[in-house]
N, C-alpha and C positions, 0 to 999 in steps of 0.2 A: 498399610500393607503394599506390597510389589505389585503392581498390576499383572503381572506375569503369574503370580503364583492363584492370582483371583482364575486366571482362563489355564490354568495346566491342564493335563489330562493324566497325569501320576504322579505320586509325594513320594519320596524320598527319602528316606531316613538311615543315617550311616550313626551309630550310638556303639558306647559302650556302659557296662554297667558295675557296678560291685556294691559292697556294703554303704553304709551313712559312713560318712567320715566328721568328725567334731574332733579337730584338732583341739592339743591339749588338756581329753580327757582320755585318762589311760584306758588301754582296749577298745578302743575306738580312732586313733588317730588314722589319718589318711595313707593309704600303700602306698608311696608317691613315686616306686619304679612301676607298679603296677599301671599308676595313672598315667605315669607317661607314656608308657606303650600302649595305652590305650589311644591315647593322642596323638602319639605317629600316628596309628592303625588308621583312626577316623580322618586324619589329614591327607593319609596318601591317596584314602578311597574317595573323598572327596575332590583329588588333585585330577585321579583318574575320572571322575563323573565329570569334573567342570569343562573336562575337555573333549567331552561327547556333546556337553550343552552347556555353553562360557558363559551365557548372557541368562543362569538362571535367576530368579527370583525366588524372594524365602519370606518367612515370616518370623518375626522375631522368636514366639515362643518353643521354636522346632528350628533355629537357624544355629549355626555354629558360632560355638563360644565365643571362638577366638578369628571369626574371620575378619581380615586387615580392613575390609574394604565393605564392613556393613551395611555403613549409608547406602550407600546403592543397594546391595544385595536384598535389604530387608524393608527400605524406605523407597529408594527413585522410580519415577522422577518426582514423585510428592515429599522428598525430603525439604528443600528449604521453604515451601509453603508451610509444613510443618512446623517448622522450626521458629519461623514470624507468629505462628497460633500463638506457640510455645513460651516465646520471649514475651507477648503482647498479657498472657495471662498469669506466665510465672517469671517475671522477671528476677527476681531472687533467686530462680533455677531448684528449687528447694526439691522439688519432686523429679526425682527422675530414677531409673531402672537400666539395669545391662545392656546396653546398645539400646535406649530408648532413646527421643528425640533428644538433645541436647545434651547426651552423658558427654562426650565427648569433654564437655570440660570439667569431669570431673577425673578421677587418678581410676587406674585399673579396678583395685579392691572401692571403689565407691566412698573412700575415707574420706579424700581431701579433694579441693579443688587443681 
């Protein structure tokens, strides 16, 4: 976790929400104009927040999806201490999660390396 987010003194949260989506099963697929506007929504207000406070810290399971620059945001400065844990006990990489230490080398959707 960000040390920043260990000493803050308010959490933050910019979301959006709608139904389960399970692409390719009918009546259920994802609204995917929906979700994008959802995704500007959350990025500008997020654009607008990071510029009151740049140097915030986050925690992975409440940080943004898609932000460019997680290691830091959700990790630093304990990212590459992490990361030696990480390699020293999974070296095969086998286990890893959505901006969790080491996804990086895996593909967006978690398929492939």
């Amino acid at each position: 976790m960000h040390p920043t987010a260990l000493d803050a003194f308010a959490l933050a949260i910019n979301a959006g929400n709608g139904p389960p989506a399970f692409p390719h099963i009918s009546g259920h697929e994802p609204d995917l104009h929906v979700a994008r506007r959802n995704a500007s929504a959350i990025s500008k207000a997020m654009d607008a927040m990071l510029k009151v406070v740049p140097d915030a810290g986050s925690y992975v399971s409440e940080g943004d999806f898609f932000h460019p620059a997680w290691q830091q945001a959700f990790w630093e400065p304990n990212y590459p201490r992490l990361a030696a844990v990480k390699r020293h006990y999974d070296p095969a990489g086998l286990f890893f999660g959505h901006h969790g230490v080491g996804s990086e080398e895996w593909s967006a959707d978690g398929f492939t390396r």
